[in-house]
C-alpha positions in Angstrom: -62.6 158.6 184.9 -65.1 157.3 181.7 -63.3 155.7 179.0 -65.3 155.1 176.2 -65.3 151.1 175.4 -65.1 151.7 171.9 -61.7 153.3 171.9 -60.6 150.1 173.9 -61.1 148.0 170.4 -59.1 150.7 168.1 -55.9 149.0 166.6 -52.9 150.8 165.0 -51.5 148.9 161.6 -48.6 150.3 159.6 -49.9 151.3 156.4 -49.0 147.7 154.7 -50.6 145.3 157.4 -53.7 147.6 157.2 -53.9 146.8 153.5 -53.6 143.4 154.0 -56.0 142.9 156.5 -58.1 145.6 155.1 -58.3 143.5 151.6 -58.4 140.1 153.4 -61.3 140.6 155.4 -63.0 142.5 153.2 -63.1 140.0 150.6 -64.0 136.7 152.8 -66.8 138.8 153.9 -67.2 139.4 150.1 -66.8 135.9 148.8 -69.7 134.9 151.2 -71.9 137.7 150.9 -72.0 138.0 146.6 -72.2 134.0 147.0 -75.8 134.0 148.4 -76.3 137.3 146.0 -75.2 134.7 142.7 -77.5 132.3 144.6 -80.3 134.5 143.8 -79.5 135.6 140.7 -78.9 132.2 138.8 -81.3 130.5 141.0 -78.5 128.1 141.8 -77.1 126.5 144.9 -74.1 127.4 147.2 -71.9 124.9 145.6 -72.3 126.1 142.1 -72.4 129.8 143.3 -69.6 129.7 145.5 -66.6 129.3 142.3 -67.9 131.8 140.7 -67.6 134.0 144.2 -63.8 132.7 144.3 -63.2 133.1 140.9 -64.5 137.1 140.6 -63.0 137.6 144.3 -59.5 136.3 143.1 -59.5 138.6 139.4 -61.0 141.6 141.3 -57.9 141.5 143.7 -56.0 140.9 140.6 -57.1 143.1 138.8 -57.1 146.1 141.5 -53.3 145.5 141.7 -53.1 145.8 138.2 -54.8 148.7 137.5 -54.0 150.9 140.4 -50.5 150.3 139.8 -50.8 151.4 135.5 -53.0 154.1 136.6 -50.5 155.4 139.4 -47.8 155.4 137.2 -50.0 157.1 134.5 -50.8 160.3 136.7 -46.9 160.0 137.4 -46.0 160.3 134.2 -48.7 163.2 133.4 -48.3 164.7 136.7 -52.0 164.3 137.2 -53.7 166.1 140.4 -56.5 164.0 141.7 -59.4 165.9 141.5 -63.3 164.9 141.2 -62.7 164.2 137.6 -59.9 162.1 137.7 -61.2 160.0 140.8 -64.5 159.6 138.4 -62.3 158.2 135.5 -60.5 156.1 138.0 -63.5 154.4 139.2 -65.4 154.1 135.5 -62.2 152.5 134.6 -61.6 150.4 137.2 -65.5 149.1 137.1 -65.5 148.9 133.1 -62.4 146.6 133.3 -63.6 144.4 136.4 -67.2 143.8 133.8 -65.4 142.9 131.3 -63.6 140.5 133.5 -66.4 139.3 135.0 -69.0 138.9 132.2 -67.3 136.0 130.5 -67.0 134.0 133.3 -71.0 134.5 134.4 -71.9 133.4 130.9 -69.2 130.3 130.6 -70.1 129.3 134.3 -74.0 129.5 134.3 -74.6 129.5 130.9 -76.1 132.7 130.3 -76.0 134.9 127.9 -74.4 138.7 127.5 -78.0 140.3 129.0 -78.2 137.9 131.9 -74.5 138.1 132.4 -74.7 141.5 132.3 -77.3 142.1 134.8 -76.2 140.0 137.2 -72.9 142.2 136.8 -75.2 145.1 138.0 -77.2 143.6 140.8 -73.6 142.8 141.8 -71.8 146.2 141.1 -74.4 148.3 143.2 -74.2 145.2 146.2 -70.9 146.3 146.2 -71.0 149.7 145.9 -73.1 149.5 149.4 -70.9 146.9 151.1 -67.6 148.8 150.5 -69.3 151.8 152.0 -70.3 149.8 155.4 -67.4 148.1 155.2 -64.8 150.6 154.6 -66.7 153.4 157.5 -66.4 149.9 160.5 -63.0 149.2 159.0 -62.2 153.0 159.4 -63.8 153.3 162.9 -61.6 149.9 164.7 -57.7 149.9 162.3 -56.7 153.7 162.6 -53.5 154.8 160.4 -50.3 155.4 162.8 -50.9 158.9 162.3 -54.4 159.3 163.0 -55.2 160.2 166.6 -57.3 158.3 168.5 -60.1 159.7 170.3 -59.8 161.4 173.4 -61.7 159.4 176.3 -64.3 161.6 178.4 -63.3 162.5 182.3 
């Protein structure tokens, strides 16, 4: 009998646990990878890039609660289908909100102004627009949903 080794290393969370590690992981591999990215872009050092990593990591986490939660109840309360449209509002809000989150804290922390601040929100933004791609497919492929069948294995 073959058994594929990859189905060995499939794990099975409950919905919650699969958030939590889904959102912890993610964002330690975040808070190191967008520190070395700030390192670039402010042509500083680990120890004045790594705050700022923290500090964005921490109000993005906040934030994502926050406006997940308004924007659930708001297609509640409308009884909103989510269709292409809606998911594109969803994410141009989301986005728009985390800039203006993060802008203020670029500019007070290096010293920058709204341009620079700006485009290192960009460089950022599309960093992570990549990243939660990888991320999410690997995630995906090793912490299956309790309802999700696992591959079959080859005989």
């Amino acid at each position: 009998m073959h058994i594929c080794a990859l189905e060995s290393w499939l794990i099975t969370l409950s919905p919650l646990k699969r958030r939590l590690v889904y959102v912890t992981v993610f964002e330690i591999i975040a808070i190191i990878s967008s520190t070395y990215v700030l390192m670039l872009l402010s042509d500083s050092d680990v120890a004045e890039s790594l705050p700022v990593a923290v500090m964005v990591s921490v109000a993005a986490v906040i934030w994502n609660f926050i406006y997940n939660t308004a924007f659930e109840a708001w297609e509640r309360r409308r009884q909103v289908s989510r269709t292409l449209f809606i998911r594109i509002i969803h994410a141009l809000g989301f986005e728009g909100g985390l800039v203006l989150i993060c802008l203020p804290i670029y500019m007070i922390w290096y010293d920058v102004g709204v341009l620079k601040a700006f485009v290192m929100e960009a460089a950022l933004l599309l960093f992570f627009l990549i990243y939660t791609f990888i991320f999410t497919l690997g995630f995906d492929k090793v912490f299956t949903l309790p309802n999700q069948e696992k591959p079959s294995s080859a005989a």
